[in-house]
C-alpha positions in Angstrom: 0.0 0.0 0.0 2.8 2.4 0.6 4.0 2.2 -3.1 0.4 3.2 -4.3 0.5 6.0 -1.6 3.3 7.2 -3.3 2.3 7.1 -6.6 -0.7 9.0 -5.8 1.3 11.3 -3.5 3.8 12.0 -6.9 0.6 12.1 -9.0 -1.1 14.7 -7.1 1.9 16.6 -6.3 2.2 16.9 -10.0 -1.2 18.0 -10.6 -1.5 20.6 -8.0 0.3 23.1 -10.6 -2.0 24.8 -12.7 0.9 25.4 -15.4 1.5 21.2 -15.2 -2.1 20.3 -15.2 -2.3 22.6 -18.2 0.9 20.9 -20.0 -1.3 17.4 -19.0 -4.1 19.1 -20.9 -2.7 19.7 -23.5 -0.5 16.3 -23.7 -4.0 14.7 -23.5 -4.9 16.0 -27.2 -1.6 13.9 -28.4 1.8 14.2 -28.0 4.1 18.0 -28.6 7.4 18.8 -28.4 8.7 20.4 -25.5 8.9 23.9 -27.3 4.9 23.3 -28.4 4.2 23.2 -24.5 6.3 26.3 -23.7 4.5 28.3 -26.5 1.2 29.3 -24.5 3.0 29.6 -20.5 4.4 32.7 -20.1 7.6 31.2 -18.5 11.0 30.7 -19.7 12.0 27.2 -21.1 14.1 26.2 -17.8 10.6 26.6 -15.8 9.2 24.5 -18.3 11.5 22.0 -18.4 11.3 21.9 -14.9 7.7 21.2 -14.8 8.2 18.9 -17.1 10.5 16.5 -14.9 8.6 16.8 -12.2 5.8 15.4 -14.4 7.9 12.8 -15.9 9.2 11.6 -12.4 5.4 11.3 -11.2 5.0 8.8 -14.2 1.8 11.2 -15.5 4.4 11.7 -19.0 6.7 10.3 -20.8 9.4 12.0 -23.5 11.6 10.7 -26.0 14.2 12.5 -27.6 14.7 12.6 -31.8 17.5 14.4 -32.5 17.1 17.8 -31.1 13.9 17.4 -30.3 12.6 16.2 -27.2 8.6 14.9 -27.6 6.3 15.0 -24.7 3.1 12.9 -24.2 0.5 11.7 -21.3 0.7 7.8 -20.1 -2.8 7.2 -19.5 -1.8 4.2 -17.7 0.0 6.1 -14.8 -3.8 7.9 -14.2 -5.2 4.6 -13.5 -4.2 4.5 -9.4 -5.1 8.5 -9.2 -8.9 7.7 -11.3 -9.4 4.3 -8.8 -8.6 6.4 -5.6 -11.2 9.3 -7.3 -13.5 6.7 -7.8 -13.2 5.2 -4.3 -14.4 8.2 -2.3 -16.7 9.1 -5.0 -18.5 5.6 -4.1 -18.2 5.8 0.1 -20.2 9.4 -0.6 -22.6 8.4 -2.6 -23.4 5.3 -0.4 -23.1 8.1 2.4 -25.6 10.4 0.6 -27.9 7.6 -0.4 -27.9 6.6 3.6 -28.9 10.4 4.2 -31.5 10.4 1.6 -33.0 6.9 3.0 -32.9 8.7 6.5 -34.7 11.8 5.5 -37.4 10.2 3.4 -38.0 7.9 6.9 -38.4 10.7 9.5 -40.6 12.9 6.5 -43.0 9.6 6.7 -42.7 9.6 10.3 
C-alpha cells in the first residue's frame, strides 16, 4: 500500500500546478514537443523544463528525444491508481448520501 501511496502522493503533487495540469491538458490532445508546451505559458523554457520532470518523475508523462527534439506525451496508464482512488471516495459518498437520503425520506413519513 505504501507504493500506491506514493504514486498517488507524486501524481497529485504533479497535478496541484496549474501550469503542469495545463501541459497534461494539453499532452491529452496527443503528444508536442517540449517547445509546443512552452509556447502558451508565459515562463521561460528552464521553468518549463522543470515542470516537465517533475511530471515525468510522477509517471503522468513520458518523453523521447529525436535528434534535437525532445517529444512530450501523457501515459494514461500512470492515471489509473489516481482515477481508482477518485473513484473510491466518490462511491463511500454516494453510499453516504444515499444513507442520508434513506434517513430523510423515513423521519418525512414519520
Amino acid at each position: 500500500m505504501l507504493n500506491h501511496s506514493d504514486t498517488l502522493d507524486r501524481a497529485f503533487q504533479a497535478l496541484a500546478d496549474p501550469s503542469r495540469r495545463a501541459m497534461v491538458e494539453r499532452l491529452a490532445r496527443g503528444p508536442a514537443s517540449v517547445s509546443e508546451l512552452a509556447a502558451p505559458l508565459a515562463m521561460t523554457m528552464a521553468a518549463v523544463l522543470q515542470h516537465l520532470r517533475v511530471l515525468e518523475a510522477s509517471g503522468l508523462v513520458t518523453t523521447a528525444k529525436a535528434g534535437r527534439v525532445r517529444t512530450c506525451a501523457v501515459d494514461p496508464e500512470a492515471f489509473g491508481a489516481v482515477q481508482s482512488w477518485i473513484d473510491a471516495r466518490r462511491r463511500e459518498w454516494e453510499r453516504r448520501l444515499d444513507r442520508l437520503t434513506r434517513h430523510l425520506i423515513d423521519t418525512e413519513t414519520e
